[in-house]
N, CA and C atoms as a LAMMPS dump frame, in Angstrom:
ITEM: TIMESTEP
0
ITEM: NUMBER OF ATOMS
249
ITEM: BOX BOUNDS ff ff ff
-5.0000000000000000e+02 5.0000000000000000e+02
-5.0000000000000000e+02 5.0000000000000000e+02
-5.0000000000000000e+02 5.0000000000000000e+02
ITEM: ATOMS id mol type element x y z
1 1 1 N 51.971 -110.472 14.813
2 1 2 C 53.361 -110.421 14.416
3 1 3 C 53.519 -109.368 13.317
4 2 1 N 54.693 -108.64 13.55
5 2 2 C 54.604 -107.371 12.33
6 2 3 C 55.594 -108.092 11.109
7 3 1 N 55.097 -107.546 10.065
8 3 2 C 55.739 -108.039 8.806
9 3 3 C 57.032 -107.365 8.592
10 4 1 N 58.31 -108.215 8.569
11 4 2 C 59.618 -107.493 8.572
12 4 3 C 59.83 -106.667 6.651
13 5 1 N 60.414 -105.718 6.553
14 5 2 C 60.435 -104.83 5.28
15 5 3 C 61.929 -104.875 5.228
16 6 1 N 62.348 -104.882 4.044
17 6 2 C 63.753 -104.829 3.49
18 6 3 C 64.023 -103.446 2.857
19 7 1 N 65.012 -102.625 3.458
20 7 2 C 64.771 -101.385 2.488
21 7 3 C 65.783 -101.702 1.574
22 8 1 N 65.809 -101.2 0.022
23 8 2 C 66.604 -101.739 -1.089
24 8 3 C 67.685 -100.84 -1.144
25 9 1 N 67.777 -99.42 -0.752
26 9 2 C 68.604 -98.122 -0.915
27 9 3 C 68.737 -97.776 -1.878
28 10 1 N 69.543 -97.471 -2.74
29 10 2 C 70.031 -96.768 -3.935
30 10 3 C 70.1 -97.434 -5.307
31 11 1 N 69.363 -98.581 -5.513
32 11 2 C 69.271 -100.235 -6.297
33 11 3 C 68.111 -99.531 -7.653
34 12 1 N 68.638 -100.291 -8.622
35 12 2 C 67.418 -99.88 -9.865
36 12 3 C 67.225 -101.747 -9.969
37 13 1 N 65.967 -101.556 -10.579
38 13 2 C 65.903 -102.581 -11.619
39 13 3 C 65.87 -102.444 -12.802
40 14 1 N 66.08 -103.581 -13.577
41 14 2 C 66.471 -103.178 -15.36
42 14 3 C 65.134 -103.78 -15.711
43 15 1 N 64.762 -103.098 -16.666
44 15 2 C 63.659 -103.765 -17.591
45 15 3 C 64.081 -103.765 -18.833
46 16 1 N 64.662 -104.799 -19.853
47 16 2 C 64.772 -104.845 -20.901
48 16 3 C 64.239 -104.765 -21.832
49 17 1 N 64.485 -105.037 -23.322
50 17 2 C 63.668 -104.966 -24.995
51 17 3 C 62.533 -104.412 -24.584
52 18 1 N 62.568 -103.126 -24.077
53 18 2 C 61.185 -102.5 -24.285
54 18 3 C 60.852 -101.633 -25.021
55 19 1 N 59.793 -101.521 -26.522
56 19 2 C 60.003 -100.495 -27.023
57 19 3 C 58.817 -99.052 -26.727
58 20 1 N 58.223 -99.582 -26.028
59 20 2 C 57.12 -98.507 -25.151
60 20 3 C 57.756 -97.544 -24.479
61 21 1 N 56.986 -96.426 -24.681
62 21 2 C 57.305 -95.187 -23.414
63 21 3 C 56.369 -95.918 -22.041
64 22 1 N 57.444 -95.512 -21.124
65 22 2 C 56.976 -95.871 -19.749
66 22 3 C 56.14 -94.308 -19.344
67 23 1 N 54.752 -94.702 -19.359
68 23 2 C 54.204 -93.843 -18.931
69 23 3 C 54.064 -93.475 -16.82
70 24 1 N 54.041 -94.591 -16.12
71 24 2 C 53.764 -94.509 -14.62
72 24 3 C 54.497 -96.028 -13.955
73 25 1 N 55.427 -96.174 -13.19
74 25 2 C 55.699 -97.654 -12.626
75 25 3 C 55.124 -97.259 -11.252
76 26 1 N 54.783 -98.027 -10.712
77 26 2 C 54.355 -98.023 -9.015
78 26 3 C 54.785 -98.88 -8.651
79 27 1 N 54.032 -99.301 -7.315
80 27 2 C 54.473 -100.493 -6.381
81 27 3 C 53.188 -100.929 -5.735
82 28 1 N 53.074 -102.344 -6.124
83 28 2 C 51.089 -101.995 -6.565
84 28 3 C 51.178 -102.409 -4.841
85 29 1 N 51.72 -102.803 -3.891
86 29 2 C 51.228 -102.961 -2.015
87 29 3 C 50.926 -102.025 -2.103
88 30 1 N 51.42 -101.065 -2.069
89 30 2 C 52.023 -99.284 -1.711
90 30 3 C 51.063 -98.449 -1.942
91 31 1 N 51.524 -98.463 -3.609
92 31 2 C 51.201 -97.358 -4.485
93 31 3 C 52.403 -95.628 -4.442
94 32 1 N 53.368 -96.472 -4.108
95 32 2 C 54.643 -95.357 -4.144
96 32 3 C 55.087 -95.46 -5.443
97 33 1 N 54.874 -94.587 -6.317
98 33 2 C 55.407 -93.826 -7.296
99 33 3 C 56.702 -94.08 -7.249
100 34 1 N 57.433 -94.782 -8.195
101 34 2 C 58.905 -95.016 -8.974
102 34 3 C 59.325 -94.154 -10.204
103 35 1 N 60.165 -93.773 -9.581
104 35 2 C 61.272 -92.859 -11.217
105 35 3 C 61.779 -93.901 -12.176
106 36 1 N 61.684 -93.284 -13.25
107 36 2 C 62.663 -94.373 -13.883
108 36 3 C 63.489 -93.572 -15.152
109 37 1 N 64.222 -94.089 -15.544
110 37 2 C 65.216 -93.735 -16.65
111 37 3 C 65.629 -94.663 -18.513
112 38 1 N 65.781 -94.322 -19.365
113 38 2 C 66.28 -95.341 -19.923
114 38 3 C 67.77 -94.856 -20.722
115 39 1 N 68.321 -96.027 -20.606
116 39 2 C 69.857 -96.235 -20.649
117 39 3 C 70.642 -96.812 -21.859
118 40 1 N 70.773 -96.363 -22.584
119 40 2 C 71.407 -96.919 -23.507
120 40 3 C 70.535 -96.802 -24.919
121 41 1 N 71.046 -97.956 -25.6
122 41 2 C 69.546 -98.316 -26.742
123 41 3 C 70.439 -97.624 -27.874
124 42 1 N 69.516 -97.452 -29.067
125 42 2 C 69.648 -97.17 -30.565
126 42 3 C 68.92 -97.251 -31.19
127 43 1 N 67.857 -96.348 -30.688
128 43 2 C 66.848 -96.347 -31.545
129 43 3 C 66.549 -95.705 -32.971
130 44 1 N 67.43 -95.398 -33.118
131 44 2 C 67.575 -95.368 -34.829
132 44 3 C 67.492 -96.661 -35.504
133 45 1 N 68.019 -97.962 -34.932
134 45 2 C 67.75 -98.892 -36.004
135 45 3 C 66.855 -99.855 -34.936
136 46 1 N 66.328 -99.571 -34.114
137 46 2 C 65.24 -100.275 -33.202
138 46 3 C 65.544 -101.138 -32.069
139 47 1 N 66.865 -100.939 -31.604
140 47 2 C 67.426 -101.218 -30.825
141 47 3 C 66.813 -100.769 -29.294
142 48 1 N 65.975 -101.236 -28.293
143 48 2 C 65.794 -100.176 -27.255
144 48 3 C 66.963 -100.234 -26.332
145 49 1 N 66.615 -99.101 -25.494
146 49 2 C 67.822 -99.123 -24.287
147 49 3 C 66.893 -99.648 -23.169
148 50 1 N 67.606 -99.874 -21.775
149 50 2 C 67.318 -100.559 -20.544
150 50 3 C 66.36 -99.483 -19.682
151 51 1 N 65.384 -99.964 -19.37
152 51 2 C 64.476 -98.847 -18.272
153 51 3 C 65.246 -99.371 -17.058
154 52 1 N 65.962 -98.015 -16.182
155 52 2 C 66.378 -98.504 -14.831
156 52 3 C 65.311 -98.118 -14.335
157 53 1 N 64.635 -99.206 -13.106
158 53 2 C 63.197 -98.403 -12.605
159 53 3 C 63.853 -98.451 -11.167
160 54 1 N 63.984 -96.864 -10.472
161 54 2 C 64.139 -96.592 -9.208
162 54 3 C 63.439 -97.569 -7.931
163 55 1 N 64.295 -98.946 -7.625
164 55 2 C 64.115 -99.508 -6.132
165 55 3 C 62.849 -98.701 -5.32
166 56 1 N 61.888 -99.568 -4.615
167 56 2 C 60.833 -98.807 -3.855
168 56 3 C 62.032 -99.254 -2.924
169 57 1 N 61.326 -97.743 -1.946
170 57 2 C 61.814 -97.533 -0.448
171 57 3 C 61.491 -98.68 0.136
172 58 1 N 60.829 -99.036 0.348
173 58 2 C 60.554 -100.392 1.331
174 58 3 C 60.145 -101.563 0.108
175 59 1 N 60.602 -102.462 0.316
176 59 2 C 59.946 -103.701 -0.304
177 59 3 C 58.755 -104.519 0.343
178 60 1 N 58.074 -105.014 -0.149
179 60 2 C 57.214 -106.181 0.294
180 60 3 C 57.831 -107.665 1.185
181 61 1 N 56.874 -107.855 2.388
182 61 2 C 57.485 -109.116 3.122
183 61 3 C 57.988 -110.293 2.038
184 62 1 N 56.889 -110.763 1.13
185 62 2 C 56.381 -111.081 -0.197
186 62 3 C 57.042 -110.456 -1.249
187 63 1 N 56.716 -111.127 -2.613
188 63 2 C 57.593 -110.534 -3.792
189 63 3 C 56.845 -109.276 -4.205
190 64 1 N 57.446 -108.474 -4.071
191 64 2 C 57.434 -106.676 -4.528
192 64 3 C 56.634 -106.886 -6.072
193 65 1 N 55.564 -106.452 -6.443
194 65 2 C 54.969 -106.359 -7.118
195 65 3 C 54.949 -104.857 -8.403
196 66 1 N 55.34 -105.037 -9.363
197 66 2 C 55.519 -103.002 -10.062
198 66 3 C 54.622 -103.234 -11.47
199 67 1 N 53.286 -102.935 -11.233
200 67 2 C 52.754 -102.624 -12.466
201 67 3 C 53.379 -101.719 -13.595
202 68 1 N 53.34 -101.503 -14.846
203 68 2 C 54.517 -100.771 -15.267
204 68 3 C 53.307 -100.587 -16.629
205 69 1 N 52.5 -98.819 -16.415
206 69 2 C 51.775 -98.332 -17.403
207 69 3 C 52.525 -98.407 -18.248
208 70 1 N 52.132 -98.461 -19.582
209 70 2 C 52.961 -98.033 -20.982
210 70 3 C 51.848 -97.278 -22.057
211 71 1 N 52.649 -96.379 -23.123
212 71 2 C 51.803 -95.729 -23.569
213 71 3 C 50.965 -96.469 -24.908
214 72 1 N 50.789 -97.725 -24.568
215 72 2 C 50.097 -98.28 -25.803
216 72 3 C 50.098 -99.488 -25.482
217 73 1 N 49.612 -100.592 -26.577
218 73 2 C 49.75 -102.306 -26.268
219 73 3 C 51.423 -102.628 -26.365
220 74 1 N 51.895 -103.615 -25.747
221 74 2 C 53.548 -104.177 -25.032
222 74 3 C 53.741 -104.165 -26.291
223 75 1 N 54.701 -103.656 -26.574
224 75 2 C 56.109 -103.549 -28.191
225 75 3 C 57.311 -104.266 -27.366
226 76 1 N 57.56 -105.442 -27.423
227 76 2 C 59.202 -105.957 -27.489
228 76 3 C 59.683 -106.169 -28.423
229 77 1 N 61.366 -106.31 -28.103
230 77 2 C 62.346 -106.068 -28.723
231 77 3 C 62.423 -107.594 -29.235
232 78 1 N 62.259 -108.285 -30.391
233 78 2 C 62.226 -109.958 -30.809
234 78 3 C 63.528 -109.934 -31.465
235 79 1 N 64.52 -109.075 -31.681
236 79 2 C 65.774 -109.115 -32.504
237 79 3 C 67.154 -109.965 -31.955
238 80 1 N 68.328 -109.951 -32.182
239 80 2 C 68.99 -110.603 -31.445
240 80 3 C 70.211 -109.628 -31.721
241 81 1 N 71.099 -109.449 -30.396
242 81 2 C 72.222 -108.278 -29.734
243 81 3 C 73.311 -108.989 -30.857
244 82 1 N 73.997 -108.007 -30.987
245 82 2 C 75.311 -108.122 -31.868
246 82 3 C 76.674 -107.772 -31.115
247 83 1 N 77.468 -108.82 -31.022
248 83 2 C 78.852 -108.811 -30.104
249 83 3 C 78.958 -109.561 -29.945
């Protein structure tokens, strides 16, 4: 039986309070290389912005798996949003 694939199209995911540079995201079935962006933030007073990480072309039958290099040990954001 062949494993049915969902393609996602034009979809990001958000990764929040991150204060790491995203060095490489993949798609660990794959190994297809993801773009990503970050959005927003203020990092002048340590605020980060949102990593949109570019949707893989095909998803997993199974939950889609995205290792997500960073350039050092995990820095989150422990503060709390104002509004």
């Amino acid at each position: 039986m062949e494993a049915r694939t969902r393609s996602v199209g034009s979809r990001s995911v958000p990764l929040r309070g991150l204060h790491n540079k995203v060095e490489r995201i993949s798609v660990l079935g794959t190994g297809e290389e993801l773009g990503h962006r970050v959005v927003g933030g203020f990092p002048g007073h340590r605020f980060p912005g949102v990593v949109r990480i570019d949707a893989p072309s095909v998803c997993d039958p199974h939950p889609t798996v995205l290792p997500v290099e960073l350039d050092g040990e995990l820095d989150l954001y422990r503060g709390a949003g104002h509004g």
